[in-house]
N, C-alpha and C positions, 0 to 999 in steps of 0.2 A: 504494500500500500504506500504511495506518495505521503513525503513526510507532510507532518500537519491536516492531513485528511480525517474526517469521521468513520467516512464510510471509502471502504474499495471502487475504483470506478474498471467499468469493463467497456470496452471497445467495438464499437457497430459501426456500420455504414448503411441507415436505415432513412429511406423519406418521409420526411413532418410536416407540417407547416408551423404555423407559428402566427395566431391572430392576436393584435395588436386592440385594446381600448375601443380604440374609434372603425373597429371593421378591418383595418388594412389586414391582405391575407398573405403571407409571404412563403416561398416553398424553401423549404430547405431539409439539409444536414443532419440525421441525428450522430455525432461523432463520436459520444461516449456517455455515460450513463450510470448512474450510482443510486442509492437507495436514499440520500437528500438534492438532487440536480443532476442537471446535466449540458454538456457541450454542444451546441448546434451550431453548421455553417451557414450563413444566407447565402442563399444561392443568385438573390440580387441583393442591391442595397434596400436596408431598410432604415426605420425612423426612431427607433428606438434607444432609450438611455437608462442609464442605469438608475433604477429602482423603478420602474413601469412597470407595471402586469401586463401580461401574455397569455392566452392559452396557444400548447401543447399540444398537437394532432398527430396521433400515430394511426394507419391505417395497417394492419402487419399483414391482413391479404383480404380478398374479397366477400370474405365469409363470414368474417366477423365485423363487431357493430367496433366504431373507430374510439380509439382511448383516449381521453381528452384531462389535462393537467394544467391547472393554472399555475403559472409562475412568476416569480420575480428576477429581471433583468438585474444580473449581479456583477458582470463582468460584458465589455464589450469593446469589441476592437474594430482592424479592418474588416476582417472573414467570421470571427467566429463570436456568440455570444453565449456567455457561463450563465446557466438560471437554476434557480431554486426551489423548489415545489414549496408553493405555496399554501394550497392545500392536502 
């Protein structure tokens, strides 16, 4: 485990989106994944700054009903934004 960590994080390359407050819907990156957050890439620019809400959109395949996670923008760079589960 990464020093300073709570929780273990494990490593995906998994499609999310990632819906912003005000609707915007953005597609991206699920890059890695832990039991409090996780790392996602926007796959365009988005609007977001740290400490915003977000919900989380994992669809894992056609069968199932899509997992949805509200989160807090924790970390945010060029490519990639660290969030927090919120709920």
């Amino acid at each position: 485990m990464d020093s300073g960590r709570k929780h273990p994080r494990y490593k995906l390359n998994l499609s999310c989106r990632l819906i912003g407050g005000n609707g915007e819907d953005y597609t991206a990156r699920l890059i890695d994944i832990s039991f409090s957050g996780a790392l996602i890439h926007a796959e365009t620019e988005t609007h977001f700054k740290v400490g915003d809400l977000c919900d989380m959109v994992l669809i894992l395949n056609s069968e199932e009903r899509p997992t949805k996670r509200t989160c807090e923008i924790v970390r945010f760079d060029t490519d990639n934004i660290g969030v927090k589960y919120f709920t």
